[in-house]
N, C-alpha and C positions, 0 to 999 in steps of 0.2 A: 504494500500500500504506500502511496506516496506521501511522504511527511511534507505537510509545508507550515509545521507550527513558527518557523523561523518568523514569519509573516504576522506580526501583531493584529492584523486583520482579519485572519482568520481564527483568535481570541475570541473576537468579538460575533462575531457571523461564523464558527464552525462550519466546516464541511460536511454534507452530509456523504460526499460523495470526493474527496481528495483527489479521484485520477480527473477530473472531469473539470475542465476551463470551470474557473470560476469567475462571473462577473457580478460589478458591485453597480447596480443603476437603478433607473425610475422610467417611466414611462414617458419622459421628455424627449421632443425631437433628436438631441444630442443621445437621450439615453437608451432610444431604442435603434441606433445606428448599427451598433455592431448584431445587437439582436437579429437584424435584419437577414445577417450575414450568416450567423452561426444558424439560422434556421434551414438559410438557403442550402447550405453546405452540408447539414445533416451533425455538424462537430456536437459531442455531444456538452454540455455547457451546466452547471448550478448558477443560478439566478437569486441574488441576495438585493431585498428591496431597503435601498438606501433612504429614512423615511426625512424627508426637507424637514416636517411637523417638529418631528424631534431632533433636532439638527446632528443627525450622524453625520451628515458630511462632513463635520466641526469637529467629529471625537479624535482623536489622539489615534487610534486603531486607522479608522478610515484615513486621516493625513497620513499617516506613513506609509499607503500607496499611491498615495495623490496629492502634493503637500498643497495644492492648489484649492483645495478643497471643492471638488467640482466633479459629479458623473458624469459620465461614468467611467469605474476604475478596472481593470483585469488581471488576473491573476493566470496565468497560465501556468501548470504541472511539469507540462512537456514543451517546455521551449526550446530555443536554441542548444543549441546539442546537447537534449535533453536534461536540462537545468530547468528548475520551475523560475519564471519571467514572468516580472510587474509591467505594468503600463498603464498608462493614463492618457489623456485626448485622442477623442472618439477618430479622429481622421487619422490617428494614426493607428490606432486599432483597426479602422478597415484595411489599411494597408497591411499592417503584421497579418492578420487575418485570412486576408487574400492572398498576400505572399506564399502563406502555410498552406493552405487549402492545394495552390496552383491553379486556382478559378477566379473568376470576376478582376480580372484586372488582366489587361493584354501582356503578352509573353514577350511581344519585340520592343526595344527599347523607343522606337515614335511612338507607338499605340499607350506604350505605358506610362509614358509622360501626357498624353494627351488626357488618359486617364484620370492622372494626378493632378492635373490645374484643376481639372472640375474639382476634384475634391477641395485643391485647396480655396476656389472660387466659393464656394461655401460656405468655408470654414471663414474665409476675409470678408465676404459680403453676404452672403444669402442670411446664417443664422446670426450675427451680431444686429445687419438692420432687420429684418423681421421678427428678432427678439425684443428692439426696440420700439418697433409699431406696436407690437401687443401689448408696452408697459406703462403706452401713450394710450393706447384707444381699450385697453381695458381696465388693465391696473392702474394702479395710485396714480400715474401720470393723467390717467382720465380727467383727474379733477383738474387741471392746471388751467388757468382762467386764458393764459397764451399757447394760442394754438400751433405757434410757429415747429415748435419742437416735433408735435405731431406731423405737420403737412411734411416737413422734412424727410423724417421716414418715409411718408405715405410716397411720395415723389423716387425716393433713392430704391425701395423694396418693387415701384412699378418700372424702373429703370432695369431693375435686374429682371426684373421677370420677360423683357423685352430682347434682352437677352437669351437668357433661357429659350425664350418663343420662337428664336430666329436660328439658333442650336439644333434646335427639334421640328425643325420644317425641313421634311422629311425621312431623317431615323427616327427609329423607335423608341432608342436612347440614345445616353448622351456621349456614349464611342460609336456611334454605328449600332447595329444589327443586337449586340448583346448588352445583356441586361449586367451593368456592373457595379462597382465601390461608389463611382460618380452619381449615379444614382438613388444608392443607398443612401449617402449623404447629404440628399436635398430632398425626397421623398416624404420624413415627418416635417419639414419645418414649410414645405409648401401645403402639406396637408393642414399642420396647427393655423398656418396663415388665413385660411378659408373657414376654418371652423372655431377652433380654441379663442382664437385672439380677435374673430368675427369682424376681419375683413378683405370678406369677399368683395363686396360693394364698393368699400373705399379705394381698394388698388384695382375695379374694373376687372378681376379676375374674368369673368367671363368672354373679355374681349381677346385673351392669349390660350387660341385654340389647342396650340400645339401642346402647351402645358400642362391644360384642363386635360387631353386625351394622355399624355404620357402619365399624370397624377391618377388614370383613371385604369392604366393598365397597372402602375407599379402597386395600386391596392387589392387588385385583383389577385395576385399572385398570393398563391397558398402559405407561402412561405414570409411574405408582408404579414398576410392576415395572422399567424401564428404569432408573431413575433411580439404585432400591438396586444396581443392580449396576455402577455404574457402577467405585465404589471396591474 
């Protein structure tokens, strides 16, 4: 059986299952990234729900696999020549991930870079402004008597999606043909953006066809649907 008591973390959140990836998240766009992936792939995974309510992400256990305080975090048994490996930021868990698996991410070094801006195009812009929009037009920013900060967002999240839109006039994703990491990594926060953070209307979602049709395959898929429910 694999020991990973070294791991203050697993103190706290026990294993029930040691050989088996461990990840530490929540059902946030960010947190269900890699979930996306581990589902896709079949790897098998334990799922420890990180709860905001009670701020584990704050405990001492959880910082010392994330000192950033931030899911989701992973713990992997059998990493790199087979040593158990910590990780933290979801974009680069898709890529470890993907790396391991030798799926969802292109094998030739253009395809794999092309890959990887998406992800990092995400990571730089898709989830920090559309995490923004939702803090403006739902949360506590709701209340703010100027609206400047809001339209800002509203403006920068419909600039990307315009992007995104012109991307996806005509693949099905955002390498071509397969369904990959790039993907995975913009899938919940364009999902939260229409539903969670309720606004669809405000950034004219309707009017970026190619979006709403890619948004409409990537939840279709079995391996999506597993994943959101996970939390």
């Amino acid at each position: 059986m694999t020991d990973l008591a070294e791991f203050p973390v697993t103190h706290r959140w026990p294993p029930q299952h040691p050989d088996r990836i461990q990840l530490y998240s929540l059902g946030t766009p960010n947190g269900v990234k890699p979930l996306f992936l581990l589902e896709e792939a079949g790897l098998p995974y334990e799922a420890h729900k990180i709860d905001f309510g009670q701020q584990d992400q704050k405990t001492p256990e959880f910082l010392s696999l994330n000192p950033n305080g931030k899911i989701p975090a992973l713990l992997d048994p059998n990493g790199p020549e087979g040593r158990p490996f910590a990780l933290f930021e979801s974009g680069a868990m898709l890529i470890y991930l993907a790396d391991k698996v030798g799926r969802f991410i292109p094998q030739t070094p253009e395809a794999r870079w092309h890959c990887i801006q998406w992800v990092m195009f995400q990571m730089g812009g898709v989830g920090p402004m559309f995490g923004q929009l939702g803090f403006f037009n739902k949360f506590d920013g709701k209340s703010y008597e100027d609206k400047r900060p809001l339209q800002r967002y509203v403006t920068e999240s419909k600039r990307l999606l315009r992007v995104m839109d012109a991307a996806l006039d005509g693949p099905d994703w955002f390498v071509g043909d397969d369904y990959s990491i790039a993907d995975m990594s913009m899938l919940g926060w364009v999902r939260n953006l229409i539903t969670f953070y309720e606004a669809r209307d405000l950034v004219e979602f309707d009017g970026f066809a190619n979006v709403a049709a890619w948004l409409e395959r990537g939840l279709a898929r079995p391996a999506t649907q597993r994943a959101l429910a996970v939390y």
